[in-house]
N, C-alpha and C positions, 0 to 999 in steps of 0.2 A: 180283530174286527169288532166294532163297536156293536153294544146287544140291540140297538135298531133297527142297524144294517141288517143283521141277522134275521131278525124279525120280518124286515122287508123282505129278504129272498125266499124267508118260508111262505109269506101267503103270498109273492108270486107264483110260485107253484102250485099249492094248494088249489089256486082258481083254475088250474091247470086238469087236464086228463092226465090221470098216473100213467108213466109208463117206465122205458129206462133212460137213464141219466149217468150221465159221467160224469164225473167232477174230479177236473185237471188244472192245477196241482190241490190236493184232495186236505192239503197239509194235516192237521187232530183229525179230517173227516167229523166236524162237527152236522155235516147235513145231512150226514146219511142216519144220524136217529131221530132228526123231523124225518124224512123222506119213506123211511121205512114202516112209521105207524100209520103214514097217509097213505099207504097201499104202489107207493113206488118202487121200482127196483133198481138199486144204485151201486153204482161202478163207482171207487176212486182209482185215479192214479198221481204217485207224486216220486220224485227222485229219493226224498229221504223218509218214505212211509217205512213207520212199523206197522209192520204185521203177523207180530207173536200174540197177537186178541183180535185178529178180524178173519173172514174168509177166504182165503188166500184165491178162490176163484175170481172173487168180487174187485180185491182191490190189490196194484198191480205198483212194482217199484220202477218208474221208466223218467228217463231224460225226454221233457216234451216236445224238446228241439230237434228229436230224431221220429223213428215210425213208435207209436205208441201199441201196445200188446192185443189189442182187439180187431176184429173183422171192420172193413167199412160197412155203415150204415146198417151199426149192430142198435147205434142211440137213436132215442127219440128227442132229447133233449139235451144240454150243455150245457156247462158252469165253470166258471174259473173263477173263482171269487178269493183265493188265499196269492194267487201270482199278478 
């Protein structure tokens, strides 16, 4: 993803009220370290995440074409920006 694109999605957010956010497919999870110093709490999930460096409660290995690993209407918000 080009560092513009990037750029855009973070200060859409930012004008945003923190809250939780999921971001499916989550691929590097590059938004969850804007998301996280801006006071959000952020979910990934992706089929081929690593997660021998992340918190395994946070972020979750699932096919999104099936049920994904969370309760409904655990998010406040939503992103798919790597599928």
């Amino acid at each position: 993803m080009q560092k513009e694109t990037r750029e855009s999605v973070v200060n859409f957010f930012s004008k945003a009220k923190p809250g939780k956010i999921l971001d499916v497919p989550s691929g590097s999870a590059w938004l969850s370290k804007s998301m996280k110093t801006k006071g959000w709490d952020y979910y990934g999930v992706d089929l081929y995440a690593d997660l021998s460096n992340s918190d395994s409660d946070r972020f979750k290995v699932a096919d999104i074409n099936k049920t994904i690993p969370f309760d409904d209407q655990t998010f406040n918000y939503f992103a798919c920006l790597e599928g």
